[in-house]
LUMNU-115656 format. One record per residue: residue in one letter; y, x negated, z of N, C-alpha, C in turn. Coordinates in steps of 0.02 Angstrom, whole numbers, plus 50000, padded with zeros to 5 digits. Last residue first. Layout:
// residues N
AYXZYXZYXZ ...
***
This chain:
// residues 379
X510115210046415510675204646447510035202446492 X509195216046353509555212146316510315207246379 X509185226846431508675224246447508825216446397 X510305233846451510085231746507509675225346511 X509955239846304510605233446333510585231246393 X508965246946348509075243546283509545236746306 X509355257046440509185252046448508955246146393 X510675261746360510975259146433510135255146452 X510005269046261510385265546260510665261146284 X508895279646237508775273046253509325268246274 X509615286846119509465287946204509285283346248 X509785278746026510445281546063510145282246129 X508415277346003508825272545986509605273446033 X507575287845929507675288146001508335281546029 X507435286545796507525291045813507845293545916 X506995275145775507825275945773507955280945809 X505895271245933506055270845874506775274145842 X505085261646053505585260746017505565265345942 X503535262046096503955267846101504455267746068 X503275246546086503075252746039503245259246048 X504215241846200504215240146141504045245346073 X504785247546335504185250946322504375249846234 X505365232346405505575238346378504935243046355 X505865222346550505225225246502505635231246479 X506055205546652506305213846636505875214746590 X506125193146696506265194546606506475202546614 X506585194546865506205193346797506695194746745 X507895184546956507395190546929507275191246856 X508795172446995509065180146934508585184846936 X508015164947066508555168247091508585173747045 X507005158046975506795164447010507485167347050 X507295148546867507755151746891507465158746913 X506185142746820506735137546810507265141246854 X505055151546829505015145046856505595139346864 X505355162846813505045160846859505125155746885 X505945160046683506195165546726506075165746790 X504905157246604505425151546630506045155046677 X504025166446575503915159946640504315155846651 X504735176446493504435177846556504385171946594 X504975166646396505545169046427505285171746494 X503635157546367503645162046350504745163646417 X503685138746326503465144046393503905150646357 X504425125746296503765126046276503515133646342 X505905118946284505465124346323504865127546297 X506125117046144506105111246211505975113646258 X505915126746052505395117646039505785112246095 X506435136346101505525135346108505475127946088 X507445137846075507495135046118506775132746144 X508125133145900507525136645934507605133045990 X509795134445848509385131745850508935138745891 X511275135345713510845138545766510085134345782 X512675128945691512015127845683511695132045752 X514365133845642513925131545692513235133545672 X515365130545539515405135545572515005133245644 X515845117545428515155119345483515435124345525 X516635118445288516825116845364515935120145411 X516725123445157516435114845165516565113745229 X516365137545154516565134445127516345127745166 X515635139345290516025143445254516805139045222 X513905138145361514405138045323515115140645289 X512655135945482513205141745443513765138345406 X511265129545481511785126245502511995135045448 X509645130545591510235134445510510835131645549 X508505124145623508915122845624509055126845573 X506885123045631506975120145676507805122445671 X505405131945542506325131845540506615129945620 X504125127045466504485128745537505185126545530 X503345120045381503465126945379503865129645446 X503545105945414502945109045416503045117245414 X505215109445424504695105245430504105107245451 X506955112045395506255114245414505775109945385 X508315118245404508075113445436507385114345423 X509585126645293509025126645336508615120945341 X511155133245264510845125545274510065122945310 X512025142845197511745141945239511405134745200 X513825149845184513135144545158512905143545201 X514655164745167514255159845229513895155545151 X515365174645094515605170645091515295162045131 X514775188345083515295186145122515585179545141 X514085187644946514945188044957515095188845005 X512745184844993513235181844962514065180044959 X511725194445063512385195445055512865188045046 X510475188545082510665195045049511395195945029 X510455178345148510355175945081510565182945068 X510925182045268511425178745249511185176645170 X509575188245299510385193045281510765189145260 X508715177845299508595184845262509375187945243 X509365171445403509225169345363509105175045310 X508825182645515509575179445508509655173945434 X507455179945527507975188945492508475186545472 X506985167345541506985171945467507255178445454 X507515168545665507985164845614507865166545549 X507015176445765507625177645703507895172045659 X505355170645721505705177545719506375177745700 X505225158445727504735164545689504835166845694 X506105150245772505845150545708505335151445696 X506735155645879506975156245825506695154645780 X506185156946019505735158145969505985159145886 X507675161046086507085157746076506485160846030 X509135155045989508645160345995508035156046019 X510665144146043510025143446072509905151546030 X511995137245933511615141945965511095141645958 X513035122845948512475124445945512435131245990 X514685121645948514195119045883513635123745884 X516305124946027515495127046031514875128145958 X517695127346033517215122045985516635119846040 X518115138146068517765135546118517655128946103 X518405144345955518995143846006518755139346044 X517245143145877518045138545857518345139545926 X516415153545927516325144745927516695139545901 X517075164245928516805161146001516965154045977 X517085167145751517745166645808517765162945872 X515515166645742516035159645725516625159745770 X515355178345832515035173045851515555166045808 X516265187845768516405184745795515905178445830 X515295188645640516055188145632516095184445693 X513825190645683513945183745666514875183645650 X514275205545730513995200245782513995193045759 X514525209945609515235211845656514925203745707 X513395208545563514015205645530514555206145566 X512635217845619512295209845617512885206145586 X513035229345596512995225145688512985220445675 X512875230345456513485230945491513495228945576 X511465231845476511865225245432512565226445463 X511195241545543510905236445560511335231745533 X511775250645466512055250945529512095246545545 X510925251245355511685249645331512125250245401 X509755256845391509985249845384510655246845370 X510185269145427510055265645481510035258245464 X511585279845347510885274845358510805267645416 X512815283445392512235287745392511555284845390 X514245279045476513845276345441513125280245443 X514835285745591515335283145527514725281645481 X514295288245687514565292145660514985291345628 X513435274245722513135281645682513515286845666 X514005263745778514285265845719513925271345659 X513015262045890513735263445903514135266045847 X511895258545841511725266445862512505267045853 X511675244745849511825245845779512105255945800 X512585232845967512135241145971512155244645905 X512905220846053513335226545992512565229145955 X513595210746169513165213546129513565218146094 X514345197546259514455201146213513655204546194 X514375196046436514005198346397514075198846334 X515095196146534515225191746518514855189746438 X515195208346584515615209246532515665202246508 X514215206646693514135209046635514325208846573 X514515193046770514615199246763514435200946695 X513935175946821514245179246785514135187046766 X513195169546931513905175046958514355176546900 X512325166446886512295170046921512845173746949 X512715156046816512615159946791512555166546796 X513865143246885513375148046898513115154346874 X514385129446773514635137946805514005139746827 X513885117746747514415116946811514695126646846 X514415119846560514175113146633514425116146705 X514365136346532514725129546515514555124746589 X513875149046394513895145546453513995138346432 X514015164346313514415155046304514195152746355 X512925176946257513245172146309513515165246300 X512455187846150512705183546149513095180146216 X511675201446029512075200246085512055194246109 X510895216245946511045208745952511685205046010 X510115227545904510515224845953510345218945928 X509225230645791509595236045816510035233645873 X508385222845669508755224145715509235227345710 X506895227945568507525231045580507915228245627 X505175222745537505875221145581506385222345548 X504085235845430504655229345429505285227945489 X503425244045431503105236445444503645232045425 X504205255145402503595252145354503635246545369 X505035246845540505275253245481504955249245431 X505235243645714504895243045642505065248045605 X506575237045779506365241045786505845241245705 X507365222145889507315225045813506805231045836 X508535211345967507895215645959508025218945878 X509125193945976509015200345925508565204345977 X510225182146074509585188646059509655193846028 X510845166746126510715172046078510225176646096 X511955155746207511155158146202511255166246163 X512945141846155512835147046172512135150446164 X513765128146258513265130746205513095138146217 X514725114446295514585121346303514135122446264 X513905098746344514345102046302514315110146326 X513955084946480513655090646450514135096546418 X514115066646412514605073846440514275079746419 X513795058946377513345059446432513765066646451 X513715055246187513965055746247513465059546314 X512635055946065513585050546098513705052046139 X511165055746106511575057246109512245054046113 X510045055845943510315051046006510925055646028 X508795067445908509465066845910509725061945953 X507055064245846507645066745912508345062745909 X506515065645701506865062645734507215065145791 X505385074845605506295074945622506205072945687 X504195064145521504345069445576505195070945580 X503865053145435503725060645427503815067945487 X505535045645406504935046545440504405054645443 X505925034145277506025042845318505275042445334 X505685022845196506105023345256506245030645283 X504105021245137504715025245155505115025345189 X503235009445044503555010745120504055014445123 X501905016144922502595014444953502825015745036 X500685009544840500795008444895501785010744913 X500125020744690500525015344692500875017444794 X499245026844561499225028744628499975023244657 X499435027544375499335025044443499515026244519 X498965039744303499315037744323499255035444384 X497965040544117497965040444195498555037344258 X498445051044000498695043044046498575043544112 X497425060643909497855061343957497915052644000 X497495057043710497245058743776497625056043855 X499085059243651498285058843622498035061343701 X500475066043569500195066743639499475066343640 X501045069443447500745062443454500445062943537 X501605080143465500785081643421500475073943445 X502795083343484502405085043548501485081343504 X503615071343406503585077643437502905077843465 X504335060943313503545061443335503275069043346 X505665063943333505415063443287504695063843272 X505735059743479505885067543473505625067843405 X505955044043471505305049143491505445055143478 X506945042843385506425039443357505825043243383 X507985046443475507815052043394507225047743383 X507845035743565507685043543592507765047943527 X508425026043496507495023943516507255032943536 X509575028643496508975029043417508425027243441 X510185029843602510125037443549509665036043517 X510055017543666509645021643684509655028843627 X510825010943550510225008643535509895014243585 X512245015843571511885020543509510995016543522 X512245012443710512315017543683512025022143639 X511314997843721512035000743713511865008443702 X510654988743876510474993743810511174996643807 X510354976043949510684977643923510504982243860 X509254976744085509094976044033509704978443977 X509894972444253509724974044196509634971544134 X508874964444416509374961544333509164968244276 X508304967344490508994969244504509334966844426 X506634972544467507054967444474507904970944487 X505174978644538505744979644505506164975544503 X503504982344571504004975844535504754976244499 X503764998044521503274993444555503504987044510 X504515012944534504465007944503504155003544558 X504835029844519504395024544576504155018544514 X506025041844489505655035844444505325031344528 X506465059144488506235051744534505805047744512 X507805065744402506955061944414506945057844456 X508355081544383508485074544420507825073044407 X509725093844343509025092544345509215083844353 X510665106944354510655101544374509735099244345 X510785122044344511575120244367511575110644380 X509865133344258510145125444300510735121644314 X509545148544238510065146044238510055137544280 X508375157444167508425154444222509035149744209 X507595164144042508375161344039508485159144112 X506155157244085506455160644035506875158044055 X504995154944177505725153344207506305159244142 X503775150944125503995153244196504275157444193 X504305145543988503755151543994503825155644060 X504845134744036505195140443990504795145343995 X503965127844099504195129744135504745135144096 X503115122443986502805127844027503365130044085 X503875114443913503985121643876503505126543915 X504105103643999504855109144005504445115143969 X502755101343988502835101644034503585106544047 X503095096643852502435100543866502605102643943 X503795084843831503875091943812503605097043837 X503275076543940504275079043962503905084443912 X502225070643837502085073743919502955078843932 X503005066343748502485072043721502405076143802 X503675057243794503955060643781503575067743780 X502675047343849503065049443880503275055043867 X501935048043698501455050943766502065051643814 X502995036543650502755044943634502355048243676 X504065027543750503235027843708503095035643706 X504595013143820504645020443782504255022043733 X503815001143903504225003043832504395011343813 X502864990743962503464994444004503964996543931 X501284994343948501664989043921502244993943931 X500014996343975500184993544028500844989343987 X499305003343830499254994943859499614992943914 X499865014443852499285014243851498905007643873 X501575012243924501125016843863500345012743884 X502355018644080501905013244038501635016243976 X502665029444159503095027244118503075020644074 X501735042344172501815037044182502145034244134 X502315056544274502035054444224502275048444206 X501705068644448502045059744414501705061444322 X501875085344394501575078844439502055077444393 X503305096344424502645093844394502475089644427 X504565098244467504215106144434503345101944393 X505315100144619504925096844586504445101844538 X507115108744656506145108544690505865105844632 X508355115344736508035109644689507225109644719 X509355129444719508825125844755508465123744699 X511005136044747510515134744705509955131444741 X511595151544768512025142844757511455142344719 X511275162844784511665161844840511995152244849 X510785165644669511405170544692511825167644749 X510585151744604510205158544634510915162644691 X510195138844468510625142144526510265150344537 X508975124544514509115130944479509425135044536 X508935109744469509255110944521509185119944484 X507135102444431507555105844420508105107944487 X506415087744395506595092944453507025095344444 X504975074544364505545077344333505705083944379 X504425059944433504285065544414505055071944399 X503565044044361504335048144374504065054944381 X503175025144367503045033344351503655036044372 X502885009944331503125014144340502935021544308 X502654991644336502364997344320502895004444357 X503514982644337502884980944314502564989144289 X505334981444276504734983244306504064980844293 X506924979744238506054977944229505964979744279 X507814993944148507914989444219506964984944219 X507965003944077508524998944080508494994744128 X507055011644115506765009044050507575003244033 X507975018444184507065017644198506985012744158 X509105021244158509015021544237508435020644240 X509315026744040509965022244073509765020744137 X508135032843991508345024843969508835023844000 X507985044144081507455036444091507885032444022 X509075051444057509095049344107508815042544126 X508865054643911509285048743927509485048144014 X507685060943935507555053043924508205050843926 X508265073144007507795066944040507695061844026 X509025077443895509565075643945509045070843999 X507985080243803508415074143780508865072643847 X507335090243889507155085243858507605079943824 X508295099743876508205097043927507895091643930 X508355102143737509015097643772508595095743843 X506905108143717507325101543680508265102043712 X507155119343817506785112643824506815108543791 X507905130343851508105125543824507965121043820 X507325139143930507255141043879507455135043838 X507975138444058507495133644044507035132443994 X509805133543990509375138744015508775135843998 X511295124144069510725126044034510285133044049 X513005131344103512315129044112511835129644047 X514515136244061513745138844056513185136144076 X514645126744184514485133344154514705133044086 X513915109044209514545113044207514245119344170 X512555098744278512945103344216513365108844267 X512295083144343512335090844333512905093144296 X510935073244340511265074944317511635081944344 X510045057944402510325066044440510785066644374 X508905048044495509385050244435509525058544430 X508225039844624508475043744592509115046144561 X507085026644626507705027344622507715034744608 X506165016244736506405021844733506905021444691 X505875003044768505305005444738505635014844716 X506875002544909506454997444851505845001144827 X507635018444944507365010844951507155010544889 X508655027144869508335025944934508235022844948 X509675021844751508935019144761508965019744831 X510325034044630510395028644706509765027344689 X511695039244510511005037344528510915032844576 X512255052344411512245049844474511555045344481 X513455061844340512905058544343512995054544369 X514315078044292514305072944316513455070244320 X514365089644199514795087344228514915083244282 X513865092044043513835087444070514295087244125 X514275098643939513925102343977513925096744035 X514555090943815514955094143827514805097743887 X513215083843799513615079743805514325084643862 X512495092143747512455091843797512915089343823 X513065095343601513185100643670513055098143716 X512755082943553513555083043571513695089543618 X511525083443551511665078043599512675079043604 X511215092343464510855093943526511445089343592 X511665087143364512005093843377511825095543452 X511105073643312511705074743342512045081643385 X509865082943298509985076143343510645077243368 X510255086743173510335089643210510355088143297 X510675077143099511225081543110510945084243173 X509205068443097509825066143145510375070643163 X507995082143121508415079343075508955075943123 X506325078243187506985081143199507505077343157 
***
């Protein structure tokens, strides 16, 4: 690579650049973070992306001793609804061949080969960011003073090589780390002994080609100390997609319109009340992936969402709007371990059962008629 052009690569990036960042979780951890301003990169752009990684590893890998070290490289890519970071390869080792801590062509050759399979992916895919996580073994706190132009010319020195010097594959070392995160989510301490308000949730839905539709949704505040039992109907919010059939002709465009009137005011409830947490049970296998589903569909109304999840299980959506927490919905199944039927029984036989609807009978077509026990059966 000619230096002009060197230079040409490194003064757009330069200009794209709108901030950089780097922590050390713990000892043996660091991560390096860049992110770009619009236009963004595209992943089509693997010589910059490539020059924007090594000057990640010389100001933050290769500027610091070590004994041994690896890194794996991660894209931030934006998506209609913001963006999501996810790891796009294995570890590659940041030793050359002799176990000798230096910048070394096989580094580089590996970074190419690896961005120009994710151009292939990805094409014009838009990044709004990309980051490495370097795992260093024996690390010291004393840097290695590198200036400026000496990281530019050790990084045209490799780009000059290019992908060809890449001989046979570097085996990369395995390496012992203590994580300070635990592999489970943690039970919440509580600040206080004061029991909060909170509110309890419920979707139904109806199938259309094997796909959940909800058609009601509906909503109770309860608070320390009230008897539930002597709350009335109207204590009830629901909202019935059927109600706005004579304004609206499709049945999904009903559904979304209940499901937006019903999260409108659900935030309204939980400011007046400042009420954080809503209970679905079984929220994470059922609504939280609908509710999740719609809020990625629709963008412009303005929500971020925030999802909790572990081992494939969505424990938590926090709602967003703009940089203020609306309120986090939770599953009431991962502290009640029992179907709604047995805790009906067993925690509160005063109220009477769960109640029953004839499920596979449900369809739009009948939806209105149904109506009074539908909602009956939802409170």
């Amino acid at each position: 690579m000619k230096k002009s052009m060197f230079d040409a690569y490194l003064n757009r990036l330069k200009l794209l650049i709108a901030w950089e960042k780097c922590r050390d979780p713990y000892v043996g951890l660091r991560i390096a973070e860049v992110g770009f301003k619009p236009p963004y990169l595209q992943c089509v752009d693997y010589e910059m992306i490539a020059l924007a990684v090594l000057r990640l590893l010389m100001k933050y890998a290769y500027n610091t001793k070590f004994e041994y070290g690896k890194f794996t490289i991660g894209y931030v890519m934006k998506i209609p609804t913001g963006a999501v970071a996810y790891t796009i390869g294995t570890p590659i080792s940041l030793n050359d061949k002799s176990g000798n801590v230096v910048p070394n062509v096989d580094v580089y050759a590996k970074i190419l080969k690896l961005l120009i399979q994710k151009a292939d992916d990805y094409d014009k895919a838009l990044l709004s960011g990309i980051f490495i996580r370097i795992y260093l073994r024996g690390m010291q706190d004393k840097e290695v003073p590198l200036s400026s132009d000496e990281m530019d010319a050790i990084i045209l020195q490799l780009m000059n090589v290019g992908i060809d010097g890449c001989r046979e594959p570097q085996e990369v070392e395995a390496m012992d780390r203590k994580s300070r995160y635990p592999n489970h989510i943690p039970a919440l301490k509580p600040t206080t002994k004061e029991r909060r308000p909170f509110i309890v949730a419920d979707m139904e839905t109806v199938l259309i080609n094997n796909v959940h539709v909800p058609y009601v949704a509906g909503f109770i505040a309860l608070r320390s100390g009230e008897d539930i039992g002597e709350y009335s109907d109207d204590g009830f919010v629901k909202y019935f997609s059927e109600d706005s059939c004579f304004f609206i002709d499709e049945f999904k465009d009903r559904s979304d319109h209940m499901l937006f009137i019903f999260l409108e005011y659900l935030a309204m409830v939980t400011a007046q009340n400042q009420i954080q947490t809503i209970y679905f049970h079984n929220f994470s296998r059922f609504d939280g992936i609908l509710l999740m589903k719609y809020y990625a569909s629709y963008p412009d109304k303005g929500y971020t969402i925030k999802p909790l999840m572990r081992n494939l299980k969505l424990y938590e959506l926090s709602v967003y709007m703009g940089k203020k927490r609306l309120f986090r919905l939770r599953d009431s199944y991962t502290l009640l371990l029992s179907s709604l039927a047995t805790l009906a029984k067993t925690l509160c036989p005063q109220l009477g059962s769960k109640g029953s609807i004839p499920h596979d009978e449900v369809r739009v077509s009948n939806l209105m008629d149904l109506r009074e026990q539908l909602l009956d059966y939802m409170i």
